[in-house]
C-alpha positions in Angstrom: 259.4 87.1 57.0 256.4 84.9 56.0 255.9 83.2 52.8 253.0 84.0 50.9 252.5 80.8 50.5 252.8 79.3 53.9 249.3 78.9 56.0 249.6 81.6 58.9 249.6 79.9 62.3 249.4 80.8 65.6 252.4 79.3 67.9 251.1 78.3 71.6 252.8 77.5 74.6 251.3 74.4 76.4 252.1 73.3 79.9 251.5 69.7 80.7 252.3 67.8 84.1 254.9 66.0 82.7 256.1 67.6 79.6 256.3 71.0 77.9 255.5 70.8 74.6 255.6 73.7 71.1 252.1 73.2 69.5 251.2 74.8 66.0 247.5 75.6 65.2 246.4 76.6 61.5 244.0 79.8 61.6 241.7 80.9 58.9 242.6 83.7 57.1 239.6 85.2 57.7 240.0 86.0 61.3 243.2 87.5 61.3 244.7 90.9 60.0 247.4 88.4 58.9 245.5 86.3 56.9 244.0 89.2 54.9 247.5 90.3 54.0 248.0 86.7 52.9 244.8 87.0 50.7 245.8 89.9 49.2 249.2 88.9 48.3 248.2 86.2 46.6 245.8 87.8 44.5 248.3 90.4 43.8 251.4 87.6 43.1 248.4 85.8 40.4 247.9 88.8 38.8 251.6 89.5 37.6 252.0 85.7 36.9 249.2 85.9 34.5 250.6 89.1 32.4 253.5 86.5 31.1 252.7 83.3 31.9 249.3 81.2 31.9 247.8 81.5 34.9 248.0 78.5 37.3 246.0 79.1 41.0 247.7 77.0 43.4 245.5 76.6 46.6 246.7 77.3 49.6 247.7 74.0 51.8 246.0 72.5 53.9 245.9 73.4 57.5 248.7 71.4 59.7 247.3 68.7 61.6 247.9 69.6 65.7 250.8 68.6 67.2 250.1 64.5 68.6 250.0 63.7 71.9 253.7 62.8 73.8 253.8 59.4 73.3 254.0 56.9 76.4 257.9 56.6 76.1 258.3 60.4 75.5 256.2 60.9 78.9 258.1 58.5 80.7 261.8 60.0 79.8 260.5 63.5 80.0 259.1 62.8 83.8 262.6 62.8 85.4 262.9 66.3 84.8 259.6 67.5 85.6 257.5 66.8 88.6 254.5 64.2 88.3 251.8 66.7 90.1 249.3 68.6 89.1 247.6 71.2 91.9 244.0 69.3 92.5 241.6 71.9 91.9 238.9 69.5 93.4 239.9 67.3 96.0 239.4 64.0 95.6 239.6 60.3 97.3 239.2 57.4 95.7 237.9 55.5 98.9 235.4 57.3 101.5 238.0 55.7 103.9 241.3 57.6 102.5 242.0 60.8 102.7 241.6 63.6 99.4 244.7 62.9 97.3 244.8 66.6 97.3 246.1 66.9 101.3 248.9 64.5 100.2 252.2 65.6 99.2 252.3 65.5 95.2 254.7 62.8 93.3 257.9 64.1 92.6 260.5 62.1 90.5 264.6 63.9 90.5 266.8 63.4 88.3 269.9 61.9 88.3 272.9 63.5 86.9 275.1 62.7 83.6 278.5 61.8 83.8 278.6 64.4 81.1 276.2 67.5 82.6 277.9 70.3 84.2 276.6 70.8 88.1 275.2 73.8 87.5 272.8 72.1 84.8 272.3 69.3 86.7 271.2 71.8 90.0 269.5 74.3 87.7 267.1 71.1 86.5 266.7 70.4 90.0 265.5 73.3 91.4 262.7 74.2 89.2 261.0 70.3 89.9 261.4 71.3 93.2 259.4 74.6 92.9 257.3 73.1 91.0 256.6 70.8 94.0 256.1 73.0 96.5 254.2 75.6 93.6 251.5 72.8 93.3 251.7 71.8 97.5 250.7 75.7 97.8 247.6 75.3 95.3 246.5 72.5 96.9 246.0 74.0 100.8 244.1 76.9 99.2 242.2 74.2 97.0 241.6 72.4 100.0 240.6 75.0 102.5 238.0 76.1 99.6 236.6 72.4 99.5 236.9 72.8 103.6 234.8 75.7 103.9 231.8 74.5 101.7 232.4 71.2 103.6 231.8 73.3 106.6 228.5 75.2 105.2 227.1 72.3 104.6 227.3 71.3 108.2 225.8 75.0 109.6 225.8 74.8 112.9 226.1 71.1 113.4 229.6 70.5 115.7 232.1 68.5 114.4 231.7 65.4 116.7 227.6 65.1 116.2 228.0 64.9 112.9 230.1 62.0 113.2 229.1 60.0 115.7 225.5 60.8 115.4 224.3 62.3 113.0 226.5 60.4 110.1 226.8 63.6 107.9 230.7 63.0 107.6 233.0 60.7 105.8 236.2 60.0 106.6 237.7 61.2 103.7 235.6 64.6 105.1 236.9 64.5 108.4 240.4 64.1 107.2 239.7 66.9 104.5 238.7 69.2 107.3 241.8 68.1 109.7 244.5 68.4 107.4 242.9 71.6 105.9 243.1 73.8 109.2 246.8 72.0 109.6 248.0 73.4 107.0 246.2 76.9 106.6 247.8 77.9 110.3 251.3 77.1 108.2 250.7 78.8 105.3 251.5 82.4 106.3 255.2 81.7 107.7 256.1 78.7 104.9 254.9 81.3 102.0 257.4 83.7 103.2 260.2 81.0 103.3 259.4 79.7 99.9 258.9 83.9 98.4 262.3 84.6 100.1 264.7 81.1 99.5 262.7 79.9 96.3 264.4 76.9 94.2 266.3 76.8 97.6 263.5 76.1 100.0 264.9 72.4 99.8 268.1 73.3 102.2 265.4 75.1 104.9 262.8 73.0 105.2 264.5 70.1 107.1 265.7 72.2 109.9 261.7 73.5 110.2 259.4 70.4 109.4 256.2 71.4 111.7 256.0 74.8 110.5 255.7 73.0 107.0 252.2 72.1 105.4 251.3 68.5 104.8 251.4 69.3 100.9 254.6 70.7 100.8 256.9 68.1 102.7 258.9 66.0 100.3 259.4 62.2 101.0 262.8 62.1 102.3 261.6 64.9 104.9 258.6 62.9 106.0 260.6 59.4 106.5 263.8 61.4 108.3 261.1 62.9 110.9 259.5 59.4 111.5 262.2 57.7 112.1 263.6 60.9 114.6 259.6 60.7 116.1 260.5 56.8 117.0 263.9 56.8 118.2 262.7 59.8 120.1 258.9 57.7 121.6 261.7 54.6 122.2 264.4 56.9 124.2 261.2 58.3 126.2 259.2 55.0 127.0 263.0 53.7 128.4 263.8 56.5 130.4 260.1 56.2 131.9 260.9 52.8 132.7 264.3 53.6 134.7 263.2 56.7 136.3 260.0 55.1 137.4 257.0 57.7 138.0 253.4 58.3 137.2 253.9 57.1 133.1 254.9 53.8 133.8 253.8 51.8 131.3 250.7 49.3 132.9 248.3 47.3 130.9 245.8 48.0 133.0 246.2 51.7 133.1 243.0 53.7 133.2 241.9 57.1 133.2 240.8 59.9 131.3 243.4 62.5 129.6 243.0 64.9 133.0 243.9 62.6 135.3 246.9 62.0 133.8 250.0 63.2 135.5 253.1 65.0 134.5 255.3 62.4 133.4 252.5 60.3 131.7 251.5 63.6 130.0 255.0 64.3 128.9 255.6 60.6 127.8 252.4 60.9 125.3 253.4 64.0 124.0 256.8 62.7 123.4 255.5 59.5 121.8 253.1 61.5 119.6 255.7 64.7 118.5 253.3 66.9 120.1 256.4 69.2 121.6 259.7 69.9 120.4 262.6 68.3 121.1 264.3 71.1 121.7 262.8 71.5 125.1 265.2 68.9 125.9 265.4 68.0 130.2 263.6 71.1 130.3 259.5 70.1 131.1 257.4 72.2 129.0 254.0 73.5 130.8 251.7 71.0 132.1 248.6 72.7 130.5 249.8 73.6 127.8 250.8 69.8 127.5 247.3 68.7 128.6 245.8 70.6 126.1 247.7 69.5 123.1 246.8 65.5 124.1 243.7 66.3 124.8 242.9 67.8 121.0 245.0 64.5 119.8 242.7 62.4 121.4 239.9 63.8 120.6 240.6 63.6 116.7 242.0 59.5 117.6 238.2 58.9 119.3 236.5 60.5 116.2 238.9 58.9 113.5 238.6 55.4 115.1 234.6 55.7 115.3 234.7 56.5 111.4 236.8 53.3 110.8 234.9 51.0 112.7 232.0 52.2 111.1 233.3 50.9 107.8 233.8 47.5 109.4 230.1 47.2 109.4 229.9 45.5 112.5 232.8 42.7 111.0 235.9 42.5 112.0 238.4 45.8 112.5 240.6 44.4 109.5 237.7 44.9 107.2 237.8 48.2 107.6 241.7 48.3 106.8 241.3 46.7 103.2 240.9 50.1 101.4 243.2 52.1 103.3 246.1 52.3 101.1 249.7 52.7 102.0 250.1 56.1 102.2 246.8 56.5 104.8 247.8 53.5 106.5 251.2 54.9 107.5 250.0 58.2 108.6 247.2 56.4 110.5 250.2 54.7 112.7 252.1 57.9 113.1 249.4 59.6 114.0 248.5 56.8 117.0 252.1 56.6 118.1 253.1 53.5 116.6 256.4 52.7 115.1 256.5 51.9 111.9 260.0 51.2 111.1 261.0 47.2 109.9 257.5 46.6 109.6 255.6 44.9 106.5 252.5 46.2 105.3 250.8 43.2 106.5 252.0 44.3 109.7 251.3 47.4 110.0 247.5 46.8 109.0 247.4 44.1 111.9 249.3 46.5 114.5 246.3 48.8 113.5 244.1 46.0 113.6 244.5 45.3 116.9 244.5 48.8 118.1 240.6 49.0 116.7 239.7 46.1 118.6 241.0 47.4 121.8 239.4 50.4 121.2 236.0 48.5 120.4 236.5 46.3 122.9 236.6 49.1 125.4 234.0 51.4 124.2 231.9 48.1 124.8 233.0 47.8 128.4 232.4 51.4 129.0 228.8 51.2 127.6 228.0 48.6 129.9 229.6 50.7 132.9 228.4 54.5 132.1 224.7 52.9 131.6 225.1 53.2 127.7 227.1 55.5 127.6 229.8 53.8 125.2 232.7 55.7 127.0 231.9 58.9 125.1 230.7 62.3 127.2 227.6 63.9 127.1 229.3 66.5 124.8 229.8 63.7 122.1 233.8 63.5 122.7 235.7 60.4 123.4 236.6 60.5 127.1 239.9 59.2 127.1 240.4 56.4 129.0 240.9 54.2 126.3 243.9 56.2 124.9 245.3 56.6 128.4 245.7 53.4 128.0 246.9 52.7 124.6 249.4 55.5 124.4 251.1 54.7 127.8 251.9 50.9 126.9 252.8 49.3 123.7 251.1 46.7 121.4 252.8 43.8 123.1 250.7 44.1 126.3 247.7 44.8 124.1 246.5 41.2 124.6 246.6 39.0 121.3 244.3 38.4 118.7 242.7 35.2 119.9 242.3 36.3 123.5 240.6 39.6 122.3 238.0 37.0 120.0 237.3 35.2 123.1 236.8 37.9 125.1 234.1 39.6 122.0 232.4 35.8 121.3 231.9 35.8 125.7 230.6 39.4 125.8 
């Protein structure tokens, strides 16, 4: 029942990244059916008042004030049980180096339980910041492929590679948009069905199926157990190389492009790189299917590396590394095949430090030996002999950093 006296208002639900909160908003009388049942109500209560008693017309208060805004410490304690993320309906970077925030997995704080909370609480609170999560991971790929696919009319008919390494159309932050967008759309399909069938309970799945999951939707316990699988995996391989012998031992000097590689080496990259399953186990999966999958791998390394030497303006490769945060850094490493594990960040910017210089370093010598050609194929696509290189040996036959400056000052 409403008081005759009470300003009608209109109760709201508002949804908030990190808190949900009951707002109350006055409305005039005048637009609502409510408010003219107010009006007349009144009029009607001050005209029997004034048959007995002198009339006294008490205005109506004044509309409530909206609800303030969560305070900082509200916020804060209200963000353990909600997650931090809110689906990017724009992508965006804040570096032309990094990649859109939006093909990132969103921030996601848990809870920790009460010694006083029941379980089933404590799980219940759980599992809706966790479908939360992977709600907003789901917004973003179709946010993303959207951006990717005006991205891509922009370009016409231009092919990916020219518009890199020639034509400059293309940021990093672009080409990463673009290469993380078609990841995760060829996901979609089969992870939608295992988050509309488990739900809340996607959590307990998605560890047993981490390729099949987008890049958004992988939470960062799931990311950090398959790196540190990835290495022990790349360090088991590289040692069994190095006992068995074959055509992937590792050799400083090792050249080639991706199709003259042979089995083993093949099988050693993909190993290194997670291109193939572990599951195959002593079983050797196709050749050319094998082939194929290092080939597409190198072919996003050589495009990636000429977009972050380009930022080095001609300076040194660590320039170029200076606005790369963390998050890009690491992936960066994975993504090259090198181990990230015990490693500083000052490291791991200097392991990827040296990797661009080799990679300039060659491109140079290839430029002088193809007549110009800078190592790269008439088609515009790295030709691999670098990477045949890199991925078959390890940083610590890479040369160090003051042979590779004497070796750039003499050339």
């Amino acid at each position: 029942m409403i008081c005759n006296r009470c300003t009608p208002t209109a109760i709201r639900w508002s949804f908030r990244p990190s808190i949900i909160s009951l707002t109350s908003t006055a409305i005039p009388p005048s637009q609502t059916q409510l408010g003219k049942s107010w009006t007349t109500g009144s009029r009607r209560s001050e005209s029997t008042t004034s048959t007995t008693t002198t009339s006294t017309t008490t205005p109506p208060p004044p509309p409530s004030p909206p609800a303030p805004a969560p305070s900082a410490s509200t916020s804060t304690s209200t963000s353990t049980l909600l997650a931090q993320a809110t689906p990017a309906t724009t992508p965006a970077s804040p570096s032309p180096i990094n990649g859109p925030l939006s093909t990132r997995p969103a921030p996601i704080i848990l809870p920790s339980r009460d010694a006083s909370e029941k379980w089933l609480r404590f799980l219940f609170r759980r599992a809706k910041i966790y479908l939360r999560f992977y709600k907003t991971g789901l917004l973003n790929v179709w946010h993303n492929y959207r951006a990717a696919e005006a991205l891509r009319d922009t370009l016409g008919r231009t092919p990916l590679h020219r518009a890199i390494t020639q034509t400059n159309q293309l940021s990093r932050a672009d080409f990463l948009l673009l290469h993380r967008s078609r990841h995760d759309m060829s996901r979609l399909p089969l992870f939608a069905l295992v988050f509309i069938v488990c739900g809340e309970w996607t959590p307990l799945v998605v560890p047993f199926i981490t390729p099949l999951v987008p890049l958004t939707c992988r939470l960062p316990g799931q990311i950090d157990s398959a790196v540190r699988k990835l290495e022990e995996r790349r360090a088991r391989a590289f040692r069994e190389i190095v006992v068995a012998g074959g055509d992937a031992q590792p050799q400083p000097a090792a050249a080639g492009k991706v199709e003259q590689l042979g089995p083993d080496a093949l099988r050693l990259v993909s190993a290194s790189l997670g291109l193939h399953s572990r599951f195959w186990g002593s079983v050797a999966p196709p050749t050319a299917w094998l082939r194929r999958r290092v080939r597409k791998r190198v072919e996003f390394l050589g495009l990636d590396d000429t977009l972050l030497l380009r930022y080095a303006a001609g300076g040194p490769a660590g320039k170029a590394l200076e606005e790369l945060d963390p998050e890009e850094l690491h992936a960066a490493l994975v993504e090259r095949g090198l181990d990230t594990g015990g490693r500083s960040e000052g490291q791991r910017r200097e392991v990827l430090r040296r990797w661009l210089d080799v990679v300039r370093r060659e491109r140079r010598e290839g430029s002088r030996r193809d007549g110009g050609g800078g190592g790269v194929e008439a088609n515009g696509i790295e030709d691999g002999r670098v990477y045949a290189r890199l991925l078959l040996t390890r940083p610590s036959v890479w040369g160090d950093a003051k042979e590779m400056e004497m070796e750039k000052a003499g050339s």
